[in-house]
N, C-alpha and C positions, 0 to 999 in steps of 0.2 A: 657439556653443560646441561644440567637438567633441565627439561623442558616445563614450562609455567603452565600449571594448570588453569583452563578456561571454564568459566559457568557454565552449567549445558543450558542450548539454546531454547527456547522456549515451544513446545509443539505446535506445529506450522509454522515457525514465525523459520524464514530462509535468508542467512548472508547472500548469498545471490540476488536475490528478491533486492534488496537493499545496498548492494554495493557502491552503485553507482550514482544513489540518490545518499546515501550516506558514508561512504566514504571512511567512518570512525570504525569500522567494526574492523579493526585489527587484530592479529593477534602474531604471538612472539613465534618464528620458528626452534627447534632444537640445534642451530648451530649458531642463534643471531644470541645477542647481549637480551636481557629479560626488557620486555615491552615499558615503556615509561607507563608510570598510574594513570595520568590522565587517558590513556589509551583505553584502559580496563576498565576505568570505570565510564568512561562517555560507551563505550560497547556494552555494557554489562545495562544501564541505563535507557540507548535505547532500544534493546531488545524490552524490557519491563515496559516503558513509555508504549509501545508497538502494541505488546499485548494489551495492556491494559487499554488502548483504545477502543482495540477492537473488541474488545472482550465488554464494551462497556463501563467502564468505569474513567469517568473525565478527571477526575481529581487525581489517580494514582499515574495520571497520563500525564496532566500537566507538570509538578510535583518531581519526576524523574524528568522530563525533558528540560525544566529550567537546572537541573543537575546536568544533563549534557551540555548543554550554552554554556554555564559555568566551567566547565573542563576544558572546552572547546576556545572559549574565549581566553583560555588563560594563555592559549598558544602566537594567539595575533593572528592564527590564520584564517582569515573572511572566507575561502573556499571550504575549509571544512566545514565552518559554521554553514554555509550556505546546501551542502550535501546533507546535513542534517534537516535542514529547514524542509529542502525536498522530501525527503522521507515521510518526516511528519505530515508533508500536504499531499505523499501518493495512501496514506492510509484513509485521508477524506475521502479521497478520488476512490477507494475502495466501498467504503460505504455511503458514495453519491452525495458525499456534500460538498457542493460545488463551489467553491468559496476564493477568492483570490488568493496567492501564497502570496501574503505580503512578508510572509519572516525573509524566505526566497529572495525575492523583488526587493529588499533594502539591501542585499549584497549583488545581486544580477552584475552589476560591472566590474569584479573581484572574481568571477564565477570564472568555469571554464566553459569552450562552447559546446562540451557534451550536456554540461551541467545546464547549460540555459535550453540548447534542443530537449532534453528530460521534462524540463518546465512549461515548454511546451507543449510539449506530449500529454501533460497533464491537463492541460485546459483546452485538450482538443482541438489544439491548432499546429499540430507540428505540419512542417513542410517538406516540398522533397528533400530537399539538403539538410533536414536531421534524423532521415532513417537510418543512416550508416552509423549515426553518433548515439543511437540508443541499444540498450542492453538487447542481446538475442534474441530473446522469447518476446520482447515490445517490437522488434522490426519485422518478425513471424508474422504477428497480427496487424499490425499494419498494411504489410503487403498481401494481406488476404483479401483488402478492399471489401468489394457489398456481399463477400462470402466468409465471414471470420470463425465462423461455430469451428468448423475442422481445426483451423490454429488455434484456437484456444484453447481447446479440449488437449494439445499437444503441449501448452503451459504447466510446467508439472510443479512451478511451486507456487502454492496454495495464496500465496500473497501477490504475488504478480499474475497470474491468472483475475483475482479480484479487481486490480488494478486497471489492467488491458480492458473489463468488461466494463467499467467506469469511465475510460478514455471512451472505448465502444457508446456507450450511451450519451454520452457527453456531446460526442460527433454527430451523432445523430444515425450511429451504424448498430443498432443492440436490435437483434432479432433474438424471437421469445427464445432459442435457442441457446442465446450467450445468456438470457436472462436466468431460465431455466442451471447456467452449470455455474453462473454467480451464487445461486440460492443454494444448491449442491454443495460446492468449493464451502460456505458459508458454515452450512449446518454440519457439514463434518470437520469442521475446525471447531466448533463450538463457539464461533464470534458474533455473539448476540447484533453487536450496531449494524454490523452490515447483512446479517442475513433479514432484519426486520424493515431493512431501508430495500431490499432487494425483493422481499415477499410482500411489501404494500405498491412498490412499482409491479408486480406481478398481477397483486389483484385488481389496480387500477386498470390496467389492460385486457383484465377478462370483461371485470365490466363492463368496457368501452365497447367489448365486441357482445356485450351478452351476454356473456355465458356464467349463469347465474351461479348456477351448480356450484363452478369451478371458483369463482368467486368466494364462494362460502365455504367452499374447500382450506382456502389459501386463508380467508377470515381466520380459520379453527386452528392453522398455524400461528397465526401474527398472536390469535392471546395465546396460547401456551407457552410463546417465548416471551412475550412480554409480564405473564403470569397474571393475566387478566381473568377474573372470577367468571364463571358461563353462569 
């Protein structure tokens, strides 16, 4: 059977990063029956919704994710909907907006308990009994405790890297270190929201300690990416 072509993924944006919090990103193998639509397009969807988040743009993010809810909802299944929901609220947690996953939180009793440890993970409360239930590269940094720079730096996809340093701050564990390869990770993907939310936490922290200079350093980034006249 010929195998169905898939959109290419969008750069940076990782089904690994995502699998587990979203769950939709399937895709048809070369000996199974061709993927159902709703499949392709809730994938195709929130890879666009992802970037576009992060890339700035709230309109083309909302706009495609209520396309995924639609696709998603048409199945009955509250678990899927509810891995999407995650997804959507680990790209906040990327760019430090710390906010309740209420999409999440209306399905949590439909969830599975990987799904609800994840949700925790994200609002900096997971416990010991949901490290074994999160993705690889989240249970890396996790067990890294009040030392994470080393594990993180070993996160190699660009979106869960973001993510981990967002838990990491969240927790109250973000040494300038994780903040420093947030901003990194950020600006070589070219994902304006969160490298401008990660370079004003940067510069609020020089300032605190001082250091003027470097302040006014990280200033002359924040308008170049935000395109702010000098």
């Amino acid at each position: 059977m010929k195998k169905r072509s898939l959109r290419p993924v969008p750069r940076g944006f990782s089904m690994a990063a995502a699998a587990l919090a979203a769950g939709v990103l399937l895709a048809a193998c070369a000996s199974a029956p061709p993927a159902p639509e709703w499949q392709m397009n809730a994938k195709g969807g929130a890879e666009r919704a992802t970037e576009a988040w992060l890339r700035g743009d709230p309109a083309v993010e909302s706009a495609e994710f209520a396309r995924v809810r639609r696709e998603l909802t048409g199945t009955g299944r509250p678990d899927l909907v509810a891995r999407a929901e995650l997804l959507r609220c680990a790209t906040r947690v990327a760019a430090l907006v710390f906010e309740p996953c209420t999409g999440f939180d209306a399905l949590a009793q439909d969830a599975a308990a990987a799904e609800r440890a994840y949700a925790r993970y994200l609002a900096g409360q997971a416990g010991a009994g949901d490290v074994a239930l999160l993705p690889e590269a989240q249970r890396a940094v996790v067990a890294a405790g009040a030392a994470p720079d080393a594990a993180l730096a070993g996160v190699k996809d660009p979106l869960s890297r973001l993510v981990a340093a967002g838990v990491l701050l969240r927790a109250g564990q973000a040494t300038p270190g994780v903040i420093e390869q947030a901003v990194d990770t950020a600006s070589a993907q070219g994902w304006r929201r969160p490298l401008l939310a990660w370079l004003m936490l940067q510069q609020r922290r020089a300032q605190a300690a001082g250091a003027n200079d470097e302040a006014a350093r990280v200033q002359r980034r924040i308008d170049l990416v935000s395109g702010t006249p000098r």
